[in-house]
C-alpha positions in Angstrom: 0.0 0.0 0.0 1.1 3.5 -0.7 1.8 6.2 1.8 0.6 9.6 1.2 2.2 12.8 3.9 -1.6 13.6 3.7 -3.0 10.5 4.7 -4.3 10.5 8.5 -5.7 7.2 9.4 -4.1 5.5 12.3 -0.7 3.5 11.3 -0.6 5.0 8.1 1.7 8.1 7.3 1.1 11.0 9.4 -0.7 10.5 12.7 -4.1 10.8 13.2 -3.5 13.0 16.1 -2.0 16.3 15.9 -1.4 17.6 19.1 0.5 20.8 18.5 -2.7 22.1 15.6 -4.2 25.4 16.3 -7.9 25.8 14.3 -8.6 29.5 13.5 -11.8 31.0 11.7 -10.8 31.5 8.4 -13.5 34.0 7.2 -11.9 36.2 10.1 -9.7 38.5 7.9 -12.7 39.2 5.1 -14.9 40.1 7.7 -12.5 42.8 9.2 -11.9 43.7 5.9 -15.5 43.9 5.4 -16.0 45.8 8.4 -13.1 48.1 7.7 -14.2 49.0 4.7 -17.6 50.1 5.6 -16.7 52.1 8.0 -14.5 54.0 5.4 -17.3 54.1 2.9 -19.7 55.6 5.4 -17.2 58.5 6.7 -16.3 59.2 3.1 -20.1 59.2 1.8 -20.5 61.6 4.8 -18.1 63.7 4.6 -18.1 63.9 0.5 -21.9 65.2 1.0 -21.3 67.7 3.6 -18.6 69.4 1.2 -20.5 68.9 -1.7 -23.2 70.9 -0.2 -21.0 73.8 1.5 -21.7 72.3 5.3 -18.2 70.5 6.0 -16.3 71.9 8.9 -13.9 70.3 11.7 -16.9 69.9 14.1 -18.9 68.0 12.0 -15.9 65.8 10.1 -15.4 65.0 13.7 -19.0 64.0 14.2 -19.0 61.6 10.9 -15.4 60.2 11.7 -16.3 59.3 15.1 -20.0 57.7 13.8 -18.1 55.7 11.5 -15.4 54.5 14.2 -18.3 53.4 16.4 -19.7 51.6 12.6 -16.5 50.0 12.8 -17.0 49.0 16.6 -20.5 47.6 15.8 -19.2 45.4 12.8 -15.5 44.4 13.8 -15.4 40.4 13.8 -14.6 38.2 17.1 -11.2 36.3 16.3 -12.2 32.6 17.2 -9.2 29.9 17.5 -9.5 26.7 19.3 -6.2 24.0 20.2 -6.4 21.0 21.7 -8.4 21.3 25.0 -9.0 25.2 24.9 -11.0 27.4 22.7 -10.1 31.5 22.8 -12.4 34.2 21.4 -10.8 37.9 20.8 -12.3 41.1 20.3 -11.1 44.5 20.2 -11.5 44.7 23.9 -11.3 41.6 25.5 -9.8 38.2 25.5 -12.1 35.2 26.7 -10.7 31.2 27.2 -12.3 28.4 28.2 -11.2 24.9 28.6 -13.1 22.6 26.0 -11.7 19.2 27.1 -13.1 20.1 30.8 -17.0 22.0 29.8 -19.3 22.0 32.2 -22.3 23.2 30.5 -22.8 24.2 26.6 -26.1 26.6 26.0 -27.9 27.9 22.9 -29.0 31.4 23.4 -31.7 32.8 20.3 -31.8 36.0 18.8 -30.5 37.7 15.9 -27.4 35.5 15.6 -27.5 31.9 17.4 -24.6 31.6 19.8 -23.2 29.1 21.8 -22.2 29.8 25.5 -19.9 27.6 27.1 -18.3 27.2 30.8 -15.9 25.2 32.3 -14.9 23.4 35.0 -12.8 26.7 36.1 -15.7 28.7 36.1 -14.6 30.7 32.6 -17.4 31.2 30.5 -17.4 32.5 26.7 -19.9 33.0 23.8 -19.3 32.5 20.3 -21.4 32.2 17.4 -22.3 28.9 16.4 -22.6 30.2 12.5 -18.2 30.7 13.0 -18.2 26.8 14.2 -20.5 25.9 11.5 -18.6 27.7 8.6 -14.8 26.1 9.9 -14.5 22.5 9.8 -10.9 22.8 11.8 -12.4 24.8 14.5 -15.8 22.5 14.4 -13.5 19.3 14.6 -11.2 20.5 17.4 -14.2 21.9 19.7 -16.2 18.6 18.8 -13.1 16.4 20.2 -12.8 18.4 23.3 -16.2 18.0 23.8 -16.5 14.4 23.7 -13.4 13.7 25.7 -15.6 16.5 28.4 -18.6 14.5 27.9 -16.7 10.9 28.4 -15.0 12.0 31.5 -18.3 13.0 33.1 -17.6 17.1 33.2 -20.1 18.0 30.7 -23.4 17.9 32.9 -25.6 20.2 31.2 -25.5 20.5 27.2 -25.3 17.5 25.1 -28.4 17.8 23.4 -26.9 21.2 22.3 -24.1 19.6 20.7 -26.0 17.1 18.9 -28.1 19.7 17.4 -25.2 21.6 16.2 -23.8 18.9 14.9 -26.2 17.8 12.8 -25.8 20.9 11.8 -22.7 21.2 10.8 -23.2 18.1 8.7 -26.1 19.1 7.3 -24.4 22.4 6.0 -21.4 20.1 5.1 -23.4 17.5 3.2 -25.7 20.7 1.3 -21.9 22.3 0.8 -20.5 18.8 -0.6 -23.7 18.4 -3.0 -23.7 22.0 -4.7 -19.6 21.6 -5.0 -20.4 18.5 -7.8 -23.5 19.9 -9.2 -26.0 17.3 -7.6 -27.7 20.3 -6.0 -29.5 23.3 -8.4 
């Protein structure tokens, strides 16, 4: 039998394991781009129709700079990595870790945005939108590992019903993803 560096069942090639992988969001950078560039496009719409019609001055460049910094604030993405046993969230203002291979509880909270809120044993809690753990299989597949080793041990007491959901999910979206890649899907 061949050997491939990319294959990763167990006893073949590379292990199956990889200890030292860090998952990040990968749609992180677009969506700071995204929210960079909005920002931009508002201050400049604003400030290109205040001169256009004679009302520009420094008080009210101030005004539309500092609406679209707080545009920028609104729309600026959560960086989301996970590694083995810990899964990190970072915004502009705060940093937020929790321990996945030791979760206590996993919650859904509703609203605009579904998110996922998840404490451990350590009493850290952190939120993150599922849609970010739906969208990255690495960070899906690291969290989902953690999980099960938190569930098997007997820390996970409240919350597995949660992770079933979002896991079939995540294969649902993977399965519709898979389909409309070859064409099977219109």
């Amino acid at each position: 039998m061949r050997q491939h560096s990319n294959d990763v069942r167990p006893g073949v090639g590379a292990p199956a394991h990889r200890p030292g992988r860090v998952a990040y969001d990968r749609h992180w950078a677009r969506d700071l781009h995204t929210s960079i560039c909005s920002a931009v496009a508002l201050c400049g719409l604003l400030l290109l129709i205040d001169w256009g019609t004679g009302n520009l001055t420094w008080g009210r460049g101030a005004v539309w700079c500092a609406l679209a910094a707080l545009l920028f604030l609104v729309l600026c993405p959560t960086r989301v990595c996970a590694g083995e046993g810990w899964l990190v969230t970072r915004s502009l203002l705060r940093r937020r870790r929790v321990r996945t291979d030791l979760l206590v509880s996993v919650s859904v909270t509703d609203g605009v945005s579904q998110r996922l809120v998840l404490r451990d044993a350590f009493g850290a809690r952190l939120e993150v939108d599922s849609r970010v753990l739906v969208d990255n299989p690495g960070l899906w597949y690291r969290f989902e590992e953690d999980a099960r080793t938190s569930a098997a041990s007997g820390c996970l007491r409240c919350g597995a019903s949660a992770l079933r959901h979002l896991a079939e999910r995540v294969d649902r979206e993977t399965a519709l993803t898979v389909f409309r890649i070859s064409g099977l899907r219109p």
